[in-house]
PLY file of the C-alpha trace (Angstrom):
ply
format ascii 1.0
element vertex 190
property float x
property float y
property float z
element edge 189
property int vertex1
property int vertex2
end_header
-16.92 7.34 -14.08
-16.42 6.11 -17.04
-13.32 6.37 -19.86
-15.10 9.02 -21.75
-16.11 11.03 -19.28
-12.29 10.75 -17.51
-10.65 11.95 -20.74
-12.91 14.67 -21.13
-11.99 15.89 -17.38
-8.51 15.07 -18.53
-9.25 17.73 -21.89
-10.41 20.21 -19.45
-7.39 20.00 -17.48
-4.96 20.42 -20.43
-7.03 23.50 -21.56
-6.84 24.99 -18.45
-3.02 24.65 -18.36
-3.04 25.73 -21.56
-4.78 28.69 -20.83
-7.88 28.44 -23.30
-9.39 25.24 -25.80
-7.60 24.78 -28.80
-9.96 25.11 -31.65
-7.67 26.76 -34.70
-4.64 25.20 -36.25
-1.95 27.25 -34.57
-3.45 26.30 -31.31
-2.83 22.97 -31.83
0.67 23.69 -33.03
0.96 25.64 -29.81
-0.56 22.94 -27.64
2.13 20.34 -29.08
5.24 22.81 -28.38
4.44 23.26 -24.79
2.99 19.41 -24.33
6.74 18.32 -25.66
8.44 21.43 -23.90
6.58 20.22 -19.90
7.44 16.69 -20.76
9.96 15.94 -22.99
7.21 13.56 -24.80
5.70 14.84 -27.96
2.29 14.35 -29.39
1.40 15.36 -33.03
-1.13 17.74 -33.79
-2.89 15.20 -35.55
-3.44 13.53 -32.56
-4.50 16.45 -30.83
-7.00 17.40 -33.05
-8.16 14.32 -33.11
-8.58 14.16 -29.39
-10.12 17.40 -28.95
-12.81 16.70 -32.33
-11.16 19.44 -34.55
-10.97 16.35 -36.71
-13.09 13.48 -37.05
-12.09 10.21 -36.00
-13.91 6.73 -34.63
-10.14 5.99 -33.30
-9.96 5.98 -29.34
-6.48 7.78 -27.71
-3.99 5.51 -26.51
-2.58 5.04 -22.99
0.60 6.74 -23.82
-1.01 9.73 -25.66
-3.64 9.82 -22.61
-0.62 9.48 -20.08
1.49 12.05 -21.75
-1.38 14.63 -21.55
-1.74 13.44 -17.89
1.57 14.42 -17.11
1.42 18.04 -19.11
-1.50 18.62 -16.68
0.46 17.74 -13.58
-0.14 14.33 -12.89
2.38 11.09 -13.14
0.59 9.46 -15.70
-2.99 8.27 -16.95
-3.88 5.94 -14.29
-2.54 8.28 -11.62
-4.87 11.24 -13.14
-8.14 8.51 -13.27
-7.19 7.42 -9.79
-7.52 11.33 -8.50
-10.56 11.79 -10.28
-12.25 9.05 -9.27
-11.23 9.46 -5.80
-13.39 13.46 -6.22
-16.02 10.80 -6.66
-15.88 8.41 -3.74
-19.32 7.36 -2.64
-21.67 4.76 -4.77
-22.26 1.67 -4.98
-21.13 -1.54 -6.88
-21.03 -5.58 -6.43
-18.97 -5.47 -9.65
-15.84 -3.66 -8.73
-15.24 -5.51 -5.13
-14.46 -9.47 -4.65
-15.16 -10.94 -0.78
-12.37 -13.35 -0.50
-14.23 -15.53 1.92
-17.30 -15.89 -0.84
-15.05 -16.65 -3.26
-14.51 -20.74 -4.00
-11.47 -22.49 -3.70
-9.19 -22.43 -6.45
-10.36 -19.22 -7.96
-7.52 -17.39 -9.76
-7.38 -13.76 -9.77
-5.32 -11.38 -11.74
-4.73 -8.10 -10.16
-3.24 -4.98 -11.84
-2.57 -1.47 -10.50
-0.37 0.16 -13.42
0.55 -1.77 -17.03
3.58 -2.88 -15.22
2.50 -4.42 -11.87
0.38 -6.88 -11.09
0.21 -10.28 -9.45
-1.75 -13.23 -10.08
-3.33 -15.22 -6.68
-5.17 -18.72 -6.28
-7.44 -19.12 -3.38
-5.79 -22.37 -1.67
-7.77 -22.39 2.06
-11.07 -21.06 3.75
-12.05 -18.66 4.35
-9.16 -15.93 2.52
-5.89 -17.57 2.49
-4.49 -17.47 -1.44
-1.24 -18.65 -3.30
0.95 -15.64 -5.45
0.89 -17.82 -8.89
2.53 -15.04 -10.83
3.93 -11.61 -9.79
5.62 -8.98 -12.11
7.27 -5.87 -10.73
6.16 -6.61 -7.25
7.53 -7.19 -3.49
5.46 -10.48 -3.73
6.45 -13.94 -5.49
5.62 -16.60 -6.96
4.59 -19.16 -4.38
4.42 -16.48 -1.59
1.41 -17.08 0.72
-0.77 -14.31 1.82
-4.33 -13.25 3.04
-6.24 -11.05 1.40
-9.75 -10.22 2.57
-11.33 -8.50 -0.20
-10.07 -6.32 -3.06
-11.36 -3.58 -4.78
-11.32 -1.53 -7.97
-9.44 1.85 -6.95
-8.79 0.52 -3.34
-5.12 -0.54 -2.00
-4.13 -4.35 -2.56
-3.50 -5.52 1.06
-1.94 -8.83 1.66
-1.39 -9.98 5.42
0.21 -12.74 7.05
2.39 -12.84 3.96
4.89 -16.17 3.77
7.70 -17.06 1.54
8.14 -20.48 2.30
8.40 -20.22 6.09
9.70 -17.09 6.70
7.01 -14.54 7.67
7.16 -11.35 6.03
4.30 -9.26 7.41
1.96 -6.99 5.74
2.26 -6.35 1.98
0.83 -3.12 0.36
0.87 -2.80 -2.99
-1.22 0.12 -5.33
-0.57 2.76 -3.12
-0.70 5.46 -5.25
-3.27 4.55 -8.00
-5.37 1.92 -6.67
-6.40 -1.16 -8.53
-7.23 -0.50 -12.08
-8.15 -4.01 -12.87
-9.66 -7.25 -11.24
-9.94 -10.14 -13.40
-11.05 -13.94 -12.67
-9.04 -15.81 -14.77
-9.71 -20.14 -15.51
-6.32 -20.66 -16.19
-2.97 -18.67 -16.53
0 1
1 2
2 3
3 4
4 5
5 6
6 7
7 8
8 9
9 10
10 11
11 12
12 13
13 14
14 15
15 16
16 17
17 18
18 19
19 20
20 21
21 22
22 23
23 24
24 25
25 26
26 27
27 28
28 29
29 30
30 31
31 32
32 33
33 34
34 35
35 36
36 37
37 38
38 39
39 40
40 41
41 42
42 43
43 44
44 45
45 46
46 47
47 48
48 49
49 50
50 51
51 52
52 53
53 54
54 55
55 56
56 57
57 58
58 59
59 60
60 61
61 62
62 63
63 64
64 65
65 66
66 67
67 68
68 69
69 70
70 71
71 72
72 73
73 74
74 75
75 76
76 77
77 78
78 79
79 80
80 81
81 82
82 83
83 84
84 85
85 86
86 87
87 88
88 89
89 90
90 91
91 92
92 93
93 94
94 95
95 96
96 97
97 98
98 99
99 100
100 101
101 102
102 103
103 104
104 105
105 106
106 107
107 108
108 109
109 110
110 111
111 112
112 113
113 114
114 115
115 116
116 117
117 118
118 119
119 120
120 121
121 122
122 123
123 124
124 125
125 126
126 127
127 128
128 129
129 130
130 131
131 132
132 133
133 134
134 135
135 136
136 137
137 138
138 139
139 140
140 141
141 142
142 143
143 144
144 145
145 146
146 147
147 148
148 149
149 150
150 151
151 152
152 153
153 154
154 155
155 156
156 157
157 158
158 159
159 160
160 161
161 162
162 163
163 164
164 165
165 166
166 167
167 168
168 169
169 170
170 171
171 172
172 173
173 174
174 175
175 176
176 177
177 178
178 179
179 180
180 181
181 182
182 183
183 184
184 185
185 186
186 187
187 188
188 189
């Protein structure tokens, strides 16, 4: 699924929360009152109306405004919402959203994210899936940790075995447990 189509699922659970779509003035005024009163978090009606096409705009919603809607409708935030809904939709197909470790050549650095504040950065050192942790932030794992990893996968878990620091063995690392991996990126530097 795309963006789009996740914040319109994310509309539609708002509005059914809020009992009905706002389409008049007082319901947005309404809609903002009991967003701020469930999370402590407001939104202006501006925004709202914005979001829901009352008014026109070519300006997309941001994260926070997404996440705080997210939360109104019950979930922890906006990647935790697009992680359920994409999970209602767990069959298809893709070469784009999963990386085979052992295809991948050595040196290859790849940035992984699974919320805005955690992610970790790997460099494939040894054949066939053995990487480096380059760069880690808000993570279990750290820089210069070694691990295996044998693929990774938009939405899917990040598991690490065999993980090192320095000598020590550490076991199995599992990291995106709740939301999955939002992002893969091959980076050519960091």
């Amino acid at each position: 699924m795309n963006n789009e189509q996740n914040i319109e699922l994310l509309k539609q659970a708002v509005e059914l929360k809020f009992g009905h779509k706002p389409n008049s003035p007082s319901d947005f005024d309404s809609l903002s009152t009991c967003v701020q009163s469930a999370t402590n978090k407001s939104l202006g009606v501006s925004t709202l109306k914005r979001l829901w096409g009352y008014v026109k705009s070519t300006n997309s919603p941001t994260y926070t405004t997404l996440s705080v809607l997210a939360r109104y409708a019950g979930f922890r935030d906006w990647y935790a919402f697009c992680s359920k809904v994409n999970k209602d939709n767990e069959s298809g197909f893709s070469k784009d959203d999963i990386l085979i470790s052992s295809e991948l050549d050595l040196g290859i650095i790849i940035k992984i994210e699974w919320n805005e504040n955690k992610w970790c950065c790997i460099r494939k050192v040894e054949q066939p899936t053995r990487f480096l942790v380059v760069d880690a932030n808000n993570i279990k794992l750290h820089a210069n940790d070694t691990i295996t990893v044998d693929s990774l996968s938009i939405g899917g878990k990040f598991v690490a075995t065999d993980c090192k620091r320095g000598n020590t063995g550490m076991g199995t690392y599992l990291g995106a447990k709740r939301e999955g991996i939002i992002t893969l990126s091959i980076l050519d530097t960091l």
